[in-house]
VEXDREN-2710 file (C-alpha; in Angstrom, 1 decimal):
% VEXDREN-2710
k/r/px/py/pz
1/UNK/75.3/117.6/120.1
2/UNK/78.8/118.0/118.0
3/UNK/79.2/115.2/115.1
4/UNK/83.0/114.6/115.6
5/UNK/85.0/113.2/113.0
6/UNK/88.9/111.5/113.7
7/UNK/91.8/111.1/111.3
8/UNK/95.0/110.0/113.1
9/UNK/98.7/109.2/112.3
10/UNK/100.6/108.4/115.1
11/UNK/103.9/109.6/116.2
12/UNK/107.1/108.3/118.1
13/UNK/109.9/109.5/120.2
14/UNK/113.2/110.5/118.3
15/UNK/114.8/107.3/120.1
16/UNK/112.3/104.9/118.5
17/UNK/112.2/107.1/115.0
18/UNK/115.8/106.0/115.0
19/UNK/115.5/102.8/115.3
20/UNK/112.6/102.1/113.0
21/UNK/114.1/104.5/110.3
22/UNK/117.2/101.7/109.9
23/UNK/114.8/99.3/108.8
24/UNK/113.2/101.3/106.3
25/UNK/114.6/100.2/102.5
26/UNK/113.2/100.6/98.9
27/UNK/112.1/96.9/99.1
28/UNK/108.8/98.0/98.0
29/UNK/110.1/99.0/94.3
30/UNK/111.4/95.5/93.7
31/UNK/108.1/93.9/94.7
32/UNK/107.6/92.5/91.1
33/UNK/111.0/91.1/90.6
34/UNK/111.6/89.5/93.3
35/UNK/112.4/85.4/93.1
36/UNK/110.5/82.7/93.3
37/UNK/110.5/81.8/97.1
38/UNK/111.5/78.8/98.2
39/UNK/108.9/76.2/97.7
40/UNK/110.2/72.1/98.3
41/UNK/106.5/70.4/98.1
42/UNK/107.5/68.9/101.5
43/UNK/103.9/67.9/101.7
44/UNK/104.0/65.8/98.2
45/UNK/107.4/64.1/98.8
46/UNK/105.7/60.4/99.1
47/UNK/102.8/61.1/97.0
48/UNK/101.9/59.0/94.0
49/UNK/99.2/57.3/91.7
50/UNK/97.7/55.0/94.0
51/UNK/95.6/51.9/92.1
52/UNK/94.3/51.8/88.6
53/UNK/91.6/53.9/89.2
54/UNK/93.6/57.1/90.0
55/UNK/95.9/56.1/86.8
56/UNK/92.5/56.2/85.0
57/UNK/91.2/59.6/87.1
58/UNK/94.6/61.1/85.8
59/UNK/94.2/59.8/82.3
60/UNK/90.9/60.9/81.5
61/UNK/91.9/64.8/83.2
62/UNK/94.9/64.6/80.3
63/UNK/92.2/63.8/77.8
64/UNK/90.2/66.3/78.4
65/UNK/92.6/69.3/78.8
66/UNK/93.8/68.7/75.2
67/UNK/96.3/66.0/75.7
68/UNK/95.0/62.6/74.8
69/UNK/98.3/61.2/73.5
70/UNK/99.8/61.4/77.4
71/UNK/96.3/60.2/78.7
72/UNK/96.8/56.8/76.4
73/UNK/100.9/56.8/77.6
74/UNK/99.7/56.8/80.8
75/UNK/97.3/54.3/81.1
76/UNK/97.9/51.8/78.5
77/UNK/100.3/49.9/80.9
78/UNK/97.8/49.7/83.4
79/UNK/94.8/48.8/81.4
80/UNK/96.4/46.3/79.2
81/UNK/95.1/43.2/81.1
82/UNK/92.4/44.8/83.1
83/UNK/89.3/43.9/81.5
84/UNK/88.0/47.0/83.6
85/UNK/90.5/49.8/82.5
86/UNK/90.9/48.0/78.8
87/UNK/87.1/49.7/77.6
88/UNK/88.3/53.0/78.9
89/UNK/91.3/52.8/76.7
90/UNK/90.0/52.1/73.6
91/UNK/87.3/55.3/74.1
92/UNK/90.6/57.4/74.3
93/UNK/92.4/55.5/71.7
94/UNK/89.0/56.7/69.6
95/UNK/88.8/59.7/71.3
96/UNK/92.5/60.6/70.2
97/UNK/91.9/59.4/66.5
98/UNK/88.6/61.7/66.9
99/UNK/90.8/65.1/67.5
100/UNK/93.2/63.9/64.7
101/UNK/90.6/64.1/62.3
102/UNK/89.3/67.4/63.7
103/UNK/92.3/69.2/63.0
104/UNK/92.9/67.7/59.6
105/UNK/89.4/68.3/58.8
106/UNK/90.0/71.9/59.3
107/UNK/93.3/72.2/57.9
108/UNK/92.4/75.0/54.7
109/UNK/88.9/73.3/54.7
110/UNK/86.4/74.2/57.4
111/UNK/86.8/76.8/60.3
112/UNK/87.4/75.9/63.7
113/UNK/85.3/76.9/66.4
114/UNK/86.2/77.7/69.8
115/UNK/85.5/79.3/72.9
116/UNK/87.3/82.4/73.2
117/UNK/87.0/84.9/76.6
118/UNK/83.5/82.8/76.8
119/UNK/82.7/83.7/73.1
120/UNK/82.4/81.3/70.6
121/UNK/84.5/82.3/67.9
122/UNK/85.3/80.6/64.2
123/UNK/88.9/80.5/63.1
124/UNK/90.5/79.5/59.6
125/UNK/93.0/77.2/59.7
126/UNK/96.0/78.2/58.0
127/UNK/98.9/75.4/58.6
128/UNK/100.2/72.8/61.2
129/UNK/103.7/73.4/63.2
130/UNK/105.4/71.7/65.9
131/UNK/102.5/71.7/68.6
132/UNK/100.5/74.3/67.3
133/UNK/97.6/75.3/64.9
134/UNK/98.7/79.0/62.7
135/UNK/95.7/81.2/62.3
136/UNK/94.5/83.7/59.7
137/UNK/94.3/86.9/61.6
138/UNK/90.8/88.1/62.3
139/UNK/89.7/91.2/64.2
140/UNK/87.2/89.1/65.6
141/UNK/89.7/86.9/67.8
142/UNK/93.0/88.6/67.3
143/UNK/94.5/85.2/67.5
144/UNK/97.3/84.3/64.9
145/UNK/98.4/80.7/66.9
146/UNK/96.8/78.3/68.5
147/UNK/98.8/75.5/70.6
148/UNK/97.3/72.3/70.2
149/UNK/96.5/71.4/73.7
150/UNK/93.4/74.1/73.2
151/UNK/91.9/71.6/71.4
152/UNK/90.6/69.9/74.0
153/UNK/87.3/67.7/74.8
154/UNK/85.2/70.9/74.9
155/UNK/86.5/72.3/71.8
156/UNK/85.9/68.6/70.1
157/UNK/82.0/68.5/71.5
158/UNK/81.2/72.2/70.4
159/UNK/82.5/71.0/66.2
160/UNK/81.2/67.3/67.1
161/UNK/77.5/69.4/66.5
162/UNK/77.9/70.3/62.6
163/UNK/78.3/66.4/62.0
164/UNK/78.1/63.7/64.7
165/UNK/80.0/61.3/61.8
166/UNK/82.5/63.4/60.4
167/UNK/85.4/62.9/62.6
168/UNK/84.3/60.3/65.5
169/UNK/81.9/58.2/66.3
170/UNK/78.4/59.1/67.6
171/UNK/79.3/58.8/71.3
172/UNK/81.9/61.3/71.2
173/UNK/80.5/64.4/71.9
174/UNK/78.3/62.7/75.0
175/UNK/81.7/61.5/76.1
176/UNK/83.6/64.4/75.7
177/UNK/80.5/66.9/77.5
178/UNK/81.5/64.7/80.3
179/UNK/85.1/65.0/80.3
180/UNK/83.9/68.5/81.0
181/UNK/81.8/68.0/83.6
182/UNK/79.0/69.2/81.7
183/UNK/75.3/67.6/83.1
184/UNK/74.4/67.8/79.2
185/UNK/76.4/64.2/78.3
186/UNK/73.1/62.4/78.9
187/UNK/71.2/63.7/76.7
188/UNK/73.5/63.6/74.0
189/UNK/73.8/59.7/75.0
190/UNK/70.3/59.4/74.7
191/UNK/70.5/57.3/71.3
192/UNK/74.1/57.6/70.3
193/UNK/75.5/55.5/73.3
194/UNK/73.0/54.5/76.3
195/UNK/74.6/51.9/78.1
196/UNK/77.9/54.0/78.0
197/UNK/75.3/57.2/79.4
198/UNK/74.0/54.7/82.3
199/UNK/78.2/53.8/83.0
200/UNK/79.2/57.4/83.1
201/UNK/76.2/58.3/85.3
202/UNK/77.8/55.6/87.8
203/UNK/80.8/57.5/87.9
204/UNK/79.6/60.9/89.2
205/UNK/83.4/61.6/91.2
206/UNK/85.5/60.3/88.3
207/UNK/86.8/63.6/86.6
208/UNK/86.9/65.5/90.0
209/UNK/89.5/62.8/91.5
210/UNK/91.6/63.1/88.2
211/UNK/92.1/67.1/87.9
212/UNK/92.3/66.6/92.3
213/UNK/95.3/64.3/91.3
214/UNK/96.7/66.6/88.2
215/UNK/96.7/69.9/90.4
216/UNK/98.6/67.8/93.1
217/UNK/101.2/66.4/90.6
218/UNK/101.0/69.8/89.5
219/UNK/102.6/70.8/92.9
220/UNK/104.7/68.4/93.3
221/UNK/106.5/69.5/90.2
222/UNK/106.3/73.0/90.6
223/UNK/109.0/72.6/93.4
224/UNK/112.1/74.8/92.8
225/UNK/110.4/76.1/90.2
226/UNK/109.7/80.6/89.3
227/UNK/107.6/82.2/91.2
228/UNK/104.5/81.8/87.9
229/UNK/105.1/78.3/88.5
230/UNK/104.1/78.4/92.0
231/UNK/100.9/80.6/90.9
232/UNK/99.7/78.2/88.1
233/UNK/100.4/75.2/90.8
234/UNK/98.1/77.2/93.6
235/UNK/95.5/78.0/91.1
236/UNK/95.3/74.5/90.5
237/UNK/94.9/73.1/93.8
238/UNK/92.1/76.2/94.4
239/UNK/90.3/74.9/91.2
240/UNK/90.1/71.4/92.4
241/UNK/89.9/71.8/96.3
242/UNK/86.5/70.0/96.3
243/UNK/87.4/67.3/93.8
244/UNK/88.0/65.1/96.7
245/UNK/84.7/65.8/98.8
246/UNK/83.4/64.1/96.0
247/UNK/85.0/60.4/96.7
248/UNK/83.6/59.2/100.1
249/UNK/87.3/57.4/100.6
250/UNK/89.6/59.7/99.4
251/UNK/89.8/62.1/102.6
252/UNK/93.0/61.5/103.2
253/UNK/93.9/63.0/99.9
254/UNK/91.7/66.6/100.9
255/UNK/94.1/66.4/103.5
256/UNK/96.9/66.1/101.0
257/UNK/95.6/69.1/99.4
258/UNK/95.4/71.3/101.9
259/UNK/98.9/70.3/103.6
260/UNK/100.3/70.9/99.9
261/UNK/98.1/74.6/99.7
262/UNK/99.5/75.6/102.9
263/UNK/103.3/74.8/101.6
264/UNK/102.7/77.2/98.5
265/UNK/100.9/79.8/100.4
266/UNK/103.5/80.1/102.9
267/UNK/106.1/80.0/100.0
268/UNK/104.0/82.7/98.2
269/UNK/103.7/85.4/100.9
270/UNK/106.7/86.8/100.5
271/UNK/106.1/88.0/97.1
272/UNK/103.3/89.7/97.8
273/UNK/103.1/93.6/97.7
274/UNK/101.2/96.0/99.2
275/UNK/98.1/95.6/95.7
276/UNK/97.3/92.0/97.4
277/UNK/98.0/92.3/100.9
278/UNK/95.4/95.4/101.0
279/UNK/92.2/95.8/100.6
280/UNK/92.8/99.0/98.4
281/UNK/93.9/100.6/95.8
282/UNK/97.4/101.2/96.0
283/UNK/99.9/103.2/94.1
284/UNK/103.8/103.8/94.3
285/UNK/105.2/106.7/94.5
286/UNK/109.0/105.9/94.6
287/UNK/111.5/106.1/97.4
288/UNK/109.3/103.4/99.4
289/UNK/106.6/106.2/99.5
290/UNK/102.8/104.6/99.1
291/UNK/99.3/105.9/98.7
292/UNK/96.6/103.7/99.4
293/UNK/92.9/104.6/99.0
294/UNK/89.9/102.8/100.0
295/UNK/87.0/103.3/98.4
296/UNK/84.4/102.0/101.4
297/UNK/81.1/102.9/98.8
298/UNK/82.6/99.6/96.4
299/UNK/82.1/97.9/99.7
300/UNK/85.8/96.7/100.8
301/UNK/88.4/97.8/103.0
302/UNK/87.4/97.9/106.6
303/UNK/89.1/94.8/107.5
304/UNK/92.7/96.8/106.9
305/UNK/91.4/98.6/110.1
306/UNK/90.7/97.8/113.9
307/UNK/88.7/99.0/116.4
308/UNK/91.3/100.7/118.9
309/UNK/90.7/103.2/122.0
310/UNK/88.0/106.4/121.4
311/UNK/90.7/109.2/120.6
312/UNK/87.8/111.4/121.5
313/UNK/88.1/111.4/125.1
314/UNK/91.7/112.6/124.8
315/UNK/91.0/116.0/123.2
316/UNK/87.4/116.7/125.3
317/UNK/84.9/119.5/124.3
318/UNK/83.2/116.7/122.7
319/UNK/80.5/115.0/125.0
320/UNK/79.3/111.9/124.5
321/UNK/76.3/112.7/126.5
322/UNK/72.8/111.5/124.2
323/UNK/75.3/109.3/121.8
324/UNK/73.4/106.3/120.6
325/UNK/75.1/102.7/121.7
326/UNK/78.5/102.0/120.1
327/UNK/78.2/99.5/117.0
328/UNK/80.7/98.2/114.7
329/UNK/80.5/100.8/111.9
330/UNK/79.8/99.0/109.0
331/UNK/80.3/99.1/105.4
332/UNK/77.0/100.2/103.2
333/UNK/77.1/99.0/99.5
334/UNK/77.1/102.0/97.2
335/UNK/77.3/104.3/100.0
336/UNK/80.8/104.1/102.0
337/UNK/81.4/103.0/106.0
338/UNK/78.9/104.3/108.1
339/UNK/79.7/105.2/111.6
340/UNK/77.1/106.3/114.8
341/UNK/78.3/106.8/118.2
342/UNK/82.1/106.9/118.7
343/UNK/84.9/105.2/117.4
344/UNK/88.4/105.6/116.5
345/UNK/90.0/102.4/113.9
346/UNK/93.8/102.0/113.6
347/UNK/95.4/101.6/110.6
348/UNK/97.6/98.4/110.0
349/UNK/100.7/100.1/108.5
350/UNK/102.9/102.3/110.6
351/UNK/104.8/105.1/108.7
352/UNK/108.2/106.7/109.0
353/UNK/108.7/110.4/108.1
354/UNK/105.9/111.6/106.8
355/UNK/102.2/110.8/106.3
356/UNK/98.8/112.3/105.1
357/UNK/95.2/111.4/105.7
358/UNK/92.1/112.7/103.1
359/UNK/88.8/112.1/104.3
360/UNK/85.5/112.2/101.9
361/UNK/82.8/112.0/103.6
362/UNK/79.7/112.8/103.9
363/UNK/77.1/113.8/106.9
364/UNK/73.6/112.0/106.7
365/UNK/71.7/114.5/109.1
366/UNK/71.3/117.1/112.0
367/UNK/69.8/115.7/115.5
368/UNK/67.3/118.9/116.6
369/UNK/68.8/121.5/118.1
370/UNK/72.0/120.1/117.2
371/UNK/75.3/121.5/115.0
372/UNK/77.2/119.8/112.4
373/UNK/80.7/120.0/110.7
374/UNK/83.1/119.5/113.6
375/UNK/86.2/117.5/111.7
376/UNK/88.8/116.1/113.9
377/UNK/92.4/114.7/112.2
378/UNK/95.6/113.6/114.3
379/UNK/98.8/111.3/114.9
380/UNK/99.7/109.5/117.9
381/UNK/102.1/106.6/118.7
382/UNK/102.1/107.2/122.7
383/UNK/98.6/108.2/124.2
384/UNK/99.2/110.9/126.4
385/UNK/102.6/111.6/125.9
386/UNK/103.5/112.1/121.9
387/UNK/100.6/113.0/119.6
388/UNK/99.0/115.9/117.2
389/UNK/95.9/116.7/116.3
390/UNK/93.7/118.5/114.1
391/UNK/90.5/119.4/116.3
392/UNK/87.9/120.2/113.9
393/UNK/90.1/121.5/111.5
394/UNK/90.3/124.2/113.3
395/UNK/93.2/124.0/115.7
396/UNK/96.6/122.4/115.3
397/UNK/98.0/120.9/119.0
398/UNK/101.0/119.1/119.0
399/UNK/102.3/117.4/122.4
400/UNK/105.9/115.4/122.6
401/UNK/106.1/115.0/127.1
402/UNK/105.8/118.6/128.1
403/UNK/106.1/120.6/124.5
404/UNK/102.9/121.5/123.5
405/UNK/102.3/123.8/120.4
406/UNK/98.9/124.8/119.1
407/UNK/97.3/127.2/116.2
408/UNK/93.8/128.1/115.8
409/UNK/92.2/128.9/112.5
410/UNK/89.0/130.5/111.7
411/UNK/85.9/129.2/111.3
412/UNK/84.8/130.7/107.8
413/UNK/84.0/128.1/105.3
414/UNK/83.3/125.3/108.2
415/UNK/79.4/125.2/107.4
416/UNK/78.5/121.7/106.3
417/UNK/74.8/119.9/105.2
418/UNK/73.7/116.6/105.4
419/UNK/74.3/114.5/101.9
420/UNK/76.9/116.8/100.6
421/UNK/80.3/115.0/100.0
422/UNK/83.1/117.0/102.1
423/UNK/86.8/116.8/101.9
424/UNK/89.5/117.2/104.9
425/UNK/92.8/116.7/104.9
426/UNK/95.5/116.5/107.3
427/UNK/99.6/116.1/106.8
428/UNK/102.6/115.5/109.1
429/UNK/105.6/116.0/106.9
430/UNK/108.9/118.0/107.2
431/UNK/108.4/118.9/110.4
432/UNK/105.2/120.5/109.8
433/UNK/101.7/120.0/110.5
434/UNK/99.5/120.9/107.9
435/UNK/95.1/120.9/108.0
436/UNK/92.7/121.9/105.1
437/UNK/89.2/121.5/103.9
438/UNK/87.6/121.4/100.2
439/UNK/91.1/121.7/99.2
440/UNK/91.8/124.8/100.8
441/UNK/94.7/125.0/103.8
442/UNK/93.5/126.2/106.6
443/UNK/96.6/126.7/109.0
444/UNK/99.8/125.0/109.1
445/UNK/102.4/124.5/112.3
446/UNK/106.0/123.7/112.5
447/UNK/106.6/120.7/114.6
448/UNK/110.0/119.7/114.2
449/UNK/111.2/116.6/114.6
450/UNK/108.1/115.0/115.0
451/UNK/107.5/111.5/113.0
452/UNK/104.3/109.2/112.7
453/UNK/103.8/106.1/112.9
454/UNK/100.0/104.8/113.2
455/UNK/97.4/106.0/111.1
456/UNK/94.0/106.2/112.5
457/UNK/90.2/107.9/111.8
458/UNK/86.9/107.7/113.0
459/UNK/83.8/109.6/114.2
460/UNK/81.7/110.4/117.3
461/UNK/78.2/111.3/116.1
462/UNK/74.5/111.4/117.0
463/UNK/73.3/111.0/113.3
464/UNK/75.4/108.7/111.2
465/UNK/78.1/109.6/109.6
466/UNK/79.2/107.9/105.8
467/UNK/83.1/107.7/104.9
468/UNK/82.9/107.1/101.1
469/UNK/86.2/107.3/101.0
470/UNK/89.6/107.6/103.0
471/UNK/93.3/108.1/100.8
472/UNK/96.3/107.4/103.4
473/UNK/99.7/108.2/101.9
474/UNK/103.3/107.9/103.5
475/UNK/106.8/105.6/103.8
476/UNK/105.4/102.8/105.7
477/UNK/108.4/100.7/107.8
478/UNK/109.3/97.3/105.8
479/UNK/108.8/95.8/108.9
480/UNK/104.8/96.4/108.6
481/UNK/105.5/94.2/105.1
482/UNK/106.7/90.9/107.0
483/UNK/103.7/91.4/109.3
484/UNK/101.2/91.7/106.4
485/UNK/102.0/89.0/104.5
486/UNK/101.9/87.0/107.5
487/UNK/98.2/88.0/108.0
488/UNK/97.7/87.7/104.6
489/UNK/98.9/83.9/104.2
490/UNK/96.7/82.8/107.5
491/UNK/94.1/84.5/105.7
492/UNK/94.5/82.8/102.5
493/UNK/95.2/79.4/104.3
494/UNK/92.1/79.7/105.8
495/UNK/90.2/80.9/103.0
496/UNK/91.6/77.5/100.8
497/UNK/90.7/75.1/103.9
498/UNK/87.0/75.9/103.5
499/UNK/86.8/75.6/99.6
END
């Protein structure tokens, strides 16, 4: 039986051409500059601190990103009075008299440490400015400023473990191992503070609810703001999306946060180019002219593709007589997407006035008695009516209605074995149809005004068949854009409702 492989780009009457070519621009080289979308929180417009306890959430989250000072502005006017709130403020009245210390300590005296790029590093200390630290250069961190905010519960636990007593008291670095979530707090509570070890154990949803709140302040606030605003104020909300499965009465508020993630997303999918909205590498080549290759042995990509009708009953020759049952081909880790039996997927861009398809594949084995090698590329936006193909790479047909033109090319060179990587390519542009292999052309045929549009491959085989990788390159229509980043913000939407 004949292992057929398909590579199709799809083409469309001179009528439609027309009327897709108008709304082709260079939108695609602005990608990166464009402004911030419009983003009004509409979801956040009647949220608010709720009750002492999110005030106290909120304060401790300040506390331990490096910002005690707001923490105690924040709840001081709450606590005062509250002989519940009132010991929490004086642990980040201490806790802020703590980090003062710290930095004076290390002011020309003693080095710093910190976690850098998840490396503990030492710095020296060189002056104080207006909300930052300066730094002696070092090749080791390559840092020559440090703003204050970095120093920060975690930074004040990892320096609280030269001297438990030298800038805070004893508690201090159980209490700020907490702040960051870290299980270790109990341990270092163990003799230093246990009846504040058995209070924080009570409070197991605490910090979650408090950077839940932040990121949805966060938000709030980033409305009307750039489009890095809008990032920062996602990333939050992604960071904290299961703060509030953590607080049996606080569902209301997931609900917040998903209403608000929605907003952004749908705010945010307009800015997004061709790099995020495929699941490939993707490169521009000016003039709204893309090449975008999928590398299916790194294990991504296939979902850029679907499943469409088997091309291989259009050109014939081919029989699917013996053909093992039709699965999903599926994608192999360190080996590429696998196909067996016959299908044909559909790319989801459509391109304008030109477009070329590489193939790297590779052919896993020969059924008995069988051949190997047949290659099949083509384009097609009208089955049965406007098409071309490259039938095994070794004829060129090309049919608009009743104009058919065809060119055969030898067969010298064709020969192919199982687990050798080979290469085919096939090209539509400037009116010609184009077909090599291993990087040698094989025939070329002058089409005319023929255009594509979809982009298609696939295989009919008895043995499987592995691509490793598939390079598509063209001027896709910007209309394809809208349509992606529509898919790509129910995709995203989706993704952030099951965090």
């Amino acid at each position: 039986m004949l292992h057929s492989i398909l590579a199709l780009a799809c083409l469309s009457s001179s009528s439609v051409v027309e009327l897709l070519e108008a709304q082709v621009s260079p939108l695609y080289e602005a990608l990166g500059g464009q402004e911030a979308p419009a983003y009004a929180a509409g979801a956040l417009v009647d949220f608010g601190l709720e009750g002492p306890r999110q005030t106290l959430a909120c304060a401790l989250e300040l506390a331990r990103g490096g910002q005690p000072e707001a923490a105690l502005e924040l709840l001081t006017p709450v606590a005062e009075g509250d002989e519940g709130l009132e010991p929490w403020l004086e642990r980040l009245q201490e806790f802020a008299e703590a980090r003062e210390k710290l930095i004076n300590k290390v002011l020309g005296k003693t080095d710093l440490r910190l976690m850098e790029g998840g490396v503990q590093v030492e710095l020296t200390v060189t002056a104080r400015e207006e909300g930052r630290l300066v730094i002696e250069a070092s090749e080791e961190h390559g840092l020559t400023e440090l703003p204050l905010q970095r120093i920060d519960a975690g930074t004040l636990a990892l320096n609280a473990k030269r001297s438990t007593t030298s800038f805070g008291p004893k508690w201090l670095p159980g209490f700020a191992l907490w702040l960051e979530g870290d299980e270790g707090f109990s341990e270092a509570l163990e003799r230093a503070g246990r009846k504040l070890r058995e209070e924080l154990a009570g409070e197991p949803g605490l910090m979650g609810l408090g950077r839940g709140l932040t990121a949805l302040q966060g938000a709030r606030a980033a409305a009307g703001g750039s489009l890095a605003q809008l990032e920062d104020a996602l990333g939050g909300l992604q960071a904290s999306s299961g703060a509030f499965a953590t607080v049996d009465d606080l569902s209301e508020l997931r609900g917040t946060s998903n209403a608000a993630g929605a907003e952004l997303l749908a705010a945010l999918g307009p800015s997004r180019g061709f790099d995020a909205l495929l699941e490939a590498d993707v490169e521009l080549l000016g003039e709204g002219r893309v090449r975008v290759v999928y590398d299916f042995a790194a294990g991504r990509g296939f979902d850029d593709f679907e499943i469409t009708d088997d091309w291989f009953e259009l050109g014939g020759g081919y029989p699917s007589a013996g053909l093992p049952e039709s699965a999903t081909p599926v994608l192999v880790p360190d080996s590429g997407l696998e196909f067996t039996g016959s299908h044909t997927l559909k790319h989801r861009l459509l391109f304008a006035d030109d477009a070329a398809v590489e193939l790297q594949l590779k052919y896993m084995g020969i059924a008995q008695n069988e051949t190997i090698g047949v290659v099949l590329a083509g384009a097609c936006v009208r089955p049965g009516r406007a098409w071309a193909v490259a039938w095994n790479f070794m004829l060129l047909q090309a049919i608009d209605g009743d104009r058919e033109l065809s060119l055969s090319a030898d067969a010298d060179g064709l020969l192919a074995f199982p687990g050798k990587t080979y290469t085919y390519e096939f090209q539509l542009k400037g009116g010609e149809l184009r077909m090599a292999t291993r990087g040698t052309e094989r025939a070329k045929l002058d089409v005319g005004e023929f255009k594509p549009g979809e982009v298609l491959f696939g295989a009919r085989t008895k043995k499987p068949i592995v691509f490793e990788r598939v390079t598509i390159e063209g001027r896709p229509f910007v209309e394809d854009m809208a349509l992606l980043q529509r898919g790509w913000i129910a995709r995203q939407t989706a993704q952030f409702f099951s965090l």
